[in-house]
N, C-alpha and C positions, 0 to 999 in steps of 0.2 A: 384642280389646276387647269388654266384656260390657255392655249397656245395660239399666238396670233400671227396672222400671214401678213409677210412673208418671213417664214425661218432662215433662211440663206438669203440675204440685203444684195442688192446689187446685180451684177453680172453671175448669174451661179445657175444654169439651164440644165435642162433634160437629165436630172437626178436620179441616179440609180441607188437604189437603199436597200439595205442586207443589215438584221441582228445576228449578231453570232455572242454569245449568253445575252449580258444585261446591257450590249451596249451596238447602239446605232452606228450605221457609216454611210456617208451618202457621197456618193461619186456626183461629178458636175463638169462641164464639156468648161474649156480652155479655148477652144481655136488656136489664133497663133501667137497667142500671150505665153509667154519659157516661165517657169517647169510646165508643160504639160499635168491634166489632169489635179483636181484639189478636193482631197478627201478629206468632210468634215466629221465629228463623231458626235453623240450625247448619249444621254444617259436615261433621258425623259422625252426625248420629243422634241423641246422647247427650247433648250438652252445646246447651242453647238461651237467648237471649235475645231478650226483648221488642223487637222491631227498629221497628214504626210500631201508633199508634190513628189507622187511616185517619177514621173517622166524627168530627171531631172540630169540626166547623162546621156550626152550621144550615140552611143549604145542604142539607148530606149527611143531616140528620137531627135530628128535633124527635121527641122522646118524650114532652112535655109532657102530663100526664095520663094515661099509660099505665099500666094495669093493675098489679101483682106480674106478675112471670114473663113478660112483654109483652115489646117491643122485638125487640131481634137476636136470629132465630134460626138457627142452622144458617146462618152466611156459608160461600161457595163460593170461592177464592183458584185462578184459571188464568194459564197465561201463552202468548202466542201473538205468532210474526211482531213480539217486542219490545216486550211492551206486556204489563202485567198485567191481570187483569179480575176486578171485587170484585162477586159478586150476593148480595145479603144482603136478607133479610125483615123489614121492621119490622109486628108483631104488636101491633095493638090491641083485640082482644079475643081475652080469652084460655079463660075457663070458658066451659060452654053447647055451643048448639048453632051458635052462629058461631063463624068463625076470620077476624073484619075485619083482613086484613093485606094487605100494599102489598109486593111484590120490584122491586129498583132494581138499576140497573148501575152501576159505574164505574170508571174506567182512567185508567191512567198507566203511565210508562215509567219509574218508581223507584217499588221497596214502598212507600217513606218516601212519595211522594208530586212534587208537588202532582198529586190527584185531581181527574178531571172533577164536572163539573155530572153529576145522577145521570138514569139515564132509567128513567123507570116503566117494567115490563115488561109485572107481571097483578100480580090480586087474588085469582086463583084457590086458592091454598094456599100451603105453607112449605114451606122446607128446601129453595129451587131453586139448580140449579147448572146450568152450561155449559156445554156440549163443542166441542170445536174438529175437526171432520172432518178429515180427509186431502189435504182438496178444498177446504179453506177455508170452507166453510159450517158454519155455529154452528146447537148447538139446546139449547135450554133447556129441562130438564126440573123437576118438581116434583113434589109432594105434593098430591093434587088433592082439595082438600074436599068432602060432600056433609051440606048441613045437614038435610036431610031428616028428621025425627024416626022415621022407619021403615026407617031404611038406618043401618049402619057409616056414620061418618065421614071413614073413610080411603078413599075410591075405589079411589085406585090412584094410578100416576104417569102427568102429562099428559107429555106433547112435545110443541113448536113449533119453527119454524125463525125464527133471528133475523138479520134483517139487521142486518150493522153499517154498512154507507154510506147506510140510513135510519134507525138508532137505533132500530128500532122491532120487535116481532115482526110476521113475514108467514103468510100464510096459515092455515088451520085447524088447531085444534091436536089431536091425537089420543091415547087413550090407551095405553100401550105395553106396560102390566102393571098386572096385581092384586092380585097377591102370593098367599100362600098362607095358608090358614086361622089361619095365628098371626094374621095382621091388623095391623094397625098400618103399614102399608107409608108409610115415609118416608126422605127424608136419601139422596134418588137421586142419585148418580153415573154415569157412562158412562163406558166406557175400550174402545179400540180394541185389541184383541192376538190376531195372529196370524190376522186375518180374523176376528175375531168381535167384534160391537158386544158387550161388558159391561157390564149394569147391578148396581151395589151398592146393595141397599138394606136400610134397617133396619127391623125388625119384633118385637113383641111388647110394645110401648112402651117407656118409658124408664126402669121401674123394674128386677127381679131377673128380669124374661122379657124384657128383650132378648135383642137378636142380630143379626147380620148373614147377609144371604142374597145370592146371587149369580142371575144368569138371563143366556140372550144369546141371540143371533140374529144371521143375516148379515146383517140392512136393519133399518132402523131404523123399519120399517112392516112387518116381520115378525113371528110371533107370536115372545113370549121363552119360552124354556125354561129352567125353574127346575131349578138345581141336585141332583139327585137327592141322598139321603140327608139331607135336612135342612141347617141353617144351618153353615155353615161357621166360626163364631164365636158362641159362648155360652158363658156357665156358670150356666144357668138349671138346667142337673143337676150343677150344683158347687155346694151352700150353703156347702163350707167354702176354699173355693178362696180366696186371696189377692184374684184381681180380682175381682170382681163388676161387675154389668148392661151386659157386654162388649156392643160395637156400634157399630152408626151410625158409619162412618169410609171410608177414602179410602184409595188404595193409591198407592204411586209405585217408580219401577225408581229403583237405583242407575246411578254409569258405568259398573262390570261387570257389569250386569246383572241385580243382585239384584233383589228384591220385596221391599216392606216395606207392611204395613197398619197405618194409624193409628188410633184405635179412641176412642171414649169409654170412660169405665170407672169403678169406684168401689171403694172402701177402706171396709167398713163396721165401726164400734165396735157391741160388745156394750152395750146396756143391760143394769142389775142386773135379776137374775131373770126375764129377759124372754128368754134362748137357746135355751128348749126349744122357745117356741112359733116365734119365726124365727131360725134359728140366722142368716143373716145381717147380723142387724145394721141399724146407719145409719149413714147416712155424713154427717155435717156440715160434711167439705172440698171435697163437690159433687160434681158427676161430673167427675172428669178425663180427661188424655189419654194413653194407652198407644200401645204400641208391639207389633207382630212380625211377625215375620219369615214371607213367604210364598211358596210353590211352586205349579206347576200341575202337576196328577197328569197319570198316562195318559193320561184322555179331556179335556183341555184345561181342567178345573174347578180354580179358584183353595184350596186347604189349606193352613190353619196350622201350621208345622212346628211338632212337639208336641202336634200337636193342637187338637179346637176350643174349648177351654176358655184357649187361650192360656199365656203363660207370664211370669212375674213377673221373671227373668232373660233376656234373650237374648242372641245372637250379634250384633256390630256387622257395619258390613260390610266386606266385603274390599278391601283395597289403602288405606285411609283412615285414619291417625293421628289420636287423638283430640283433639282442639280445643276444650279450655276456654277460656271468656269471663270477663272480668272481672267481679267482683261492678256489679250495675248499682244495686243497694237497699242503702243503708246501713245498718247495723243501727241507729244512730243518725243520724237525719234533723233537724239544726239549723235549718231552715228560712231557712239562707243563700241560697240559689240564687234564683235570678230567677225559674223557673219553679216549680212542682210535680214533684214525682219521678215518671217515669209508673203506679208500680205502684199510685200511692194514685187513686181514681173518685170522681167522686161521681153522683146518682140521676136520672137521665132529663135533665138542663139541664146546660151549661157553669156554671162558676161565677163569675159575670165580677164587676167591682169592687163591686157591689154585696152582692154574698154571701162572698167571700176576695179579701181581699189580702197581700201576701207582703214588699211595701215601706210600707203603711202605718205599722208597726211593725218595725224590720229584726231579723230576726232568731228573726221569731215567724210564725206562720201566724196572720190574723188569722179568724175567721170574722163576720161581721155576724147576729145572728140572723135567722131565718124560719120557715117553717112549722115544726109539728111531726116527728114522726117518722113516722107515721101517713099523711102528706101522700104523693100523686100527683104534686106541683107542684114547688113550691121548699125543698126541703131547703139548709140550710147544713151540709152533711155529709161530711167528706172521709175513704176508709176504705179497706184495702186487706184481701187475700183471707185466709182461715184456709189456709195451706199445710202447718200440721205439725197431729200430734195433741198435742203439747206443747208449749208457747211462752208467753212475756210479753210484754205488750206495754204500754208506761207512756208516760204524757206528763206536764203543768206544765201548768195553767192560774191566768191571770191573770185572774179575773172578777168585777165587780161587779152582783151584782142586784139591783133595787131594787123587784122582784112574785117573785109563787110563780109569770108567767108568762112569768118567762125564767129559762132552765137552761141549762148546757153543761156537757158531760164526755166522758165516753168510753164508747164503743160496742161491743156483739156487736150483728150487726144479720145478720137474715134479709129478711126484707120488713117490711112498711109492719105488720104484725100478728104478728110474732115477735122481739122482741128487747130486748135488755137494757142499762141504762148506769147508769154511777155519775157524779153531775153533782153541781156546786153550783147553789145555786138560794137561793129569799129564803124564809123563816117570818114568818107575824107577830109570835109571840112570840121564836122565837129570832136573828134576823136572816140574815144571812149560812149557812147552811148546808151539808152533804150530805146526797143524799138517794140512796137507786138505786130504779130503776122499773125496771119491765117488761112488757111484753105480750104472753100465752100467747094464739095466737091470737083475737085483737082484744079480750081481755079484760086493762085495764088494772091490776096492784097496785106498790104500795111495802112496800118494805122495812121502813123505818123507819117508816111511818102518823103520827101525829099527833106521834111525838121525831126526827124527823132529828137529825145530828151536828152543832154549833154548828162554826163555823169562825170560831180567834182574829181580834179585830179587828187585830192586827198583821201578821198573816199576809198578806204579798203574792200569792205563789202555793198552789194547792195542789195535791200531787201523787196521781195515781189510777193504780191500775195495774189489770191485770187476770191471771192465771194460768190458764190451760189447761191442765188434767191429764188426756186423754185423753175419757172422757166426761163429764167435772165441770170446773165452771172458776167463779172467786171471786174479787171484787174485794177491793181494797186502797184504802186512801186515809191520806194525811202530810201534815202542815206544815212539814216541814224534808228532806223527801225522804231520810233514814236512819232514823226509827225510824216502821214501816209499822203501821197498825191493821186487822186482817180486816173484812169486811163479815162479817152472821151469817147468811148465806143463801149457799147452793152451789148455784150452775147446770148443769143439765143440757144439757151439749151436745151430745148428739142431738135436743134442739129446736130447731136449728138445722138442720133439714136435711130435703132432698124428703120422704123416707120420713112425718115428723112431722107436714108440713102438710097432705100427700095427707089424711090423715086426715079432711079439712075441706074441700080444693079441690082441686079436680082440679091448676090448674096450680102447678106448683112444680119450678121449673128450675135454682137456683142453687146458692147456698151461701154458707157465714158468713164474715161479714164484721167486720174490729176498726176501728176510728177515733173519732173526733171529730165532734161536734157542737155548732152553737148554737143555740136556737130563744129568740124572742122575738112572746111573744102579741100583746106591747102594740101591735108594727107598728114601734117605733121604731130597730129593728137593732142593738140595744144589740151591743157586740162583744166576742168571747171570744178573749184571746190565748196561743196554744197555742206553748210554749217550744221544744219539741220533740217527737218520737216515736220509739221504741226500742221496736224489734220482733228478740226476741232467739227461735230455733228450739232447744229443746233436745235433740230427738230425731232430727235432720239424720245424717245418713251422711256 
């Protein structure tokens, strides 16, 4: 069996991976897309499905007013003694010289759930994880911030030891490593093998210098010893290599034994005329999650078989038939079902009856307007990942507006200050219309300016599509859903992605997003009802 990268399409970063008997889970950071946290599972490696959105009640998690790029970072997915255990970071603030964030626990004895009450742990940094000793004594490491305007940011990684028959961390916490001049030292792991504490951590940041580095030591209050010869994972000296800003991952044995490392990674498109100066690219489908396959040499250090550049193909593992899952997203989503399909999110808040209903009108998703798109707060915005470089994705809406300050239509969305839609909305003079906006970092234009597209007063629904070609993608819009009219403007979909916004803010985590939205200025929730959605991949394997 050959498994090929990337295993988790799209937006699905900094994967923590745990077998408990015959079957995979890999935890994957969210930021401030609601549920929080999406744990995928399989069986083999190769084939995976969305199995639980633990974070998915206020209880667990209020993102309310968070930042771009804020919320879940880097969750941590263990399992010990029958019981799983979720420590994930929620991050509010994100640029600057703080890192205001909050790390919480919580368990249960099914991935699915039901999950505890969460317990604060610290607010010392991000990207904390757990480790379960030998001995049954837990410690919790991180990413230890220093806002210091005269120091690196990145300390190093703390350690504490956590009780769990008082829920709480005890005693002093210490720090265990520095890392080594790349800097950036995050996204710490601990693994016990062979008599030696392992820590995995990632370094060089999150763009085309990451990397993964290893270090160990007998005690966990010993000094660690960094991996001689550099990171054991990069292709920061590959600009033309398939994976790009390889890193920040988690390692787990097979039943016979194998090693396999799970990795974030990314896929970058060529902008026009722009290769010579960085041949690799952007990547608009996020950092995803890769895969491969690992050994420990002679002197007990963890290598990539193939090499540290990784490899885009590999080897499944031994003794294990391969086990595909049934399709879980429909390429057409009618909006029968009682719940929401879990691939579609919406922005920092659950969307409870007052922002989507699914039975107010059966048959339709309804959304109630709210804020705009730009908003921290209450978006009525329901949208799911860019998984290919090519795709369509079309809906139906039924809307009546009756101001220029309610719209709904359909979305490219990066954050709150990157993104695009084609909506109807009201004119003075022409009534009823189309219009598409957009927002090149936080700078608002229209398409159409003072002539949007009249839309007949017969016309019940109308349909909007959108088409993906790789780094360009252009709306559509019809009255009769078979004869389509172009919008006269082509989008650039490397504006959609880390690389494009770095340019402006430091943080930029995610990746692009297609859906639906409703916004209504006036406060009165006018409502926009969405027929269906049809998200068809055309460049799928």
């Amino acid at each position: 069996m050959k498994i090929k990268n990337p295993i988790l399409r799209g937006f699905h970063p900094d994967p923590s991976i745990v077998r408990v008997g015959d079957t995979y889970y890999i935890a994957s950071s969210t930021f401030e897309w609601w549920p929080g946290v999406r744990i995928h599972e399989s069986k083999d490696l190769k084939n995976w499905r969305l199995a639980s959105c633990p974070l998915q009640e206020k209880r667990l998690l209020d993102m309310t007013g968070n930042l771009d790029s804020g919320g879940i970072w880097a969750p941590d997915l263990s399992y010990y003694d029958g019981q799983f255990y979720l420590v994930y970071t929620d991050v509010k603030v994100t640029d600057g010289s703080f890192k205001d964030c909050i790390n919480y626990l919580i368990t249960a004895e099914d991935v699915r759930g039901p999950w505890s009450d969460p317990v604060v742990l610290n607010t010392a940094g991000f990207d904390a994880s757990l480790f379960h000793d030998d001995d049954g004594r837990k410690y919790l490491v991180n990413q230890y911030w220093d806002p210091r305007p005269y120091h690196h940011p990145f300390y190093g990684i703390m350690c504490t030891e956590y009780s769990a028959e008082e829920q709480r961390l005890v005693g002093e916490p210490w720090v265990i490593y520095k890392g080594t001049s790349d800097r950036f030292t995050e996204g710490p792991h601990i693994y016990k093998v062979n008599g030696y504490y392992y820590l995995f951590v990632a370094q060089g940041g999150t763009v085309y210098a990451h990397q993964e580095r290893a270090a160990r030591a007998k005690s966990l209050h010993d000094t660690f010893e960094t991996q001689p010869g550099g990171p054991f994972l990069t292709t920061l000296d590959a600009p033309y290599h398939p994976i790009q800003k390889a890193g920040h991952g988690s390692l787990v044995q097979t039943p016979e034994g194998e090693w396999y490392f799970t990795h974030l990674m990314g896929r970058p498109l060529h902008r026009d005329n722009e290769s010579s100066i960085d041949p690799r690219g952007w990547c608009p489908l996020g950092r995803e999650t890769g895969i491969q396959k690992l050994y420990w040499d002679e002197e007990g250090w963890p290598q990539i078989e193939g090499g540290h550049w990784g490899q885009e193909v590999i080897d499944g593992p031994k003794g294990i038939a391969e086990y595909p899952w049934e399709e879980s997203c429909p390429e057409v989503d009618d909006f029968d079902e009682p719940e929401l399909n879990p691939q579609f999110q919406s922005l920092r808040t659950p969307l409870d009856e007052t922002m989507m209903s699914l039975k107010d009108r059966p048959g339709h998703l309804r959304l109630y307007g709210h804020f705009s798109l730009a908003s921290t707060f209450c978006q009525a915005h329901v949208a799911r990942r860019w998984q290919s470089f090519e795709f369509d994705a079309e809906t139906r809406v039924d809307y009546r507006p009756r101001t220029f300050q309610q719209f709904a239509g359909l979305t490219c969305y990066y954050n709150t200050q990157n993104w695009s839609c084609i909506q109807v909305t009201w004119h003075e003079e022409y009534g009823r219309v189309i219009d598409v906006v957009y927002t090149d970092l936080g700078k608002t234009f229209s398409v159409y300016e003072e002539q949007p597209v009249p839309v007949p007063e017969e016309a019940e629904y109308v349909w909007l599509k959108v088409e993906v070609r790789g780094i360009r993608y252009q709306y559509f819009y019809s009255f009769d859903g078979k004869e389509w009219m172009a919008v006269p403007h082509v989008f650039d979909s490397t504006k959609l992605s880390d690389e494009y916004i770095k340019a402006v803010y430091d943080a930029a985590f995610t990746g692009a997003f297609v859906g639906m939205m409703s916004v209504d200025g006036l406060g009165t929730r006018l409502p926009a009802d969405f027929d269906y959605f049809r998200y068809k991949e055309l460049d799928r394997e």
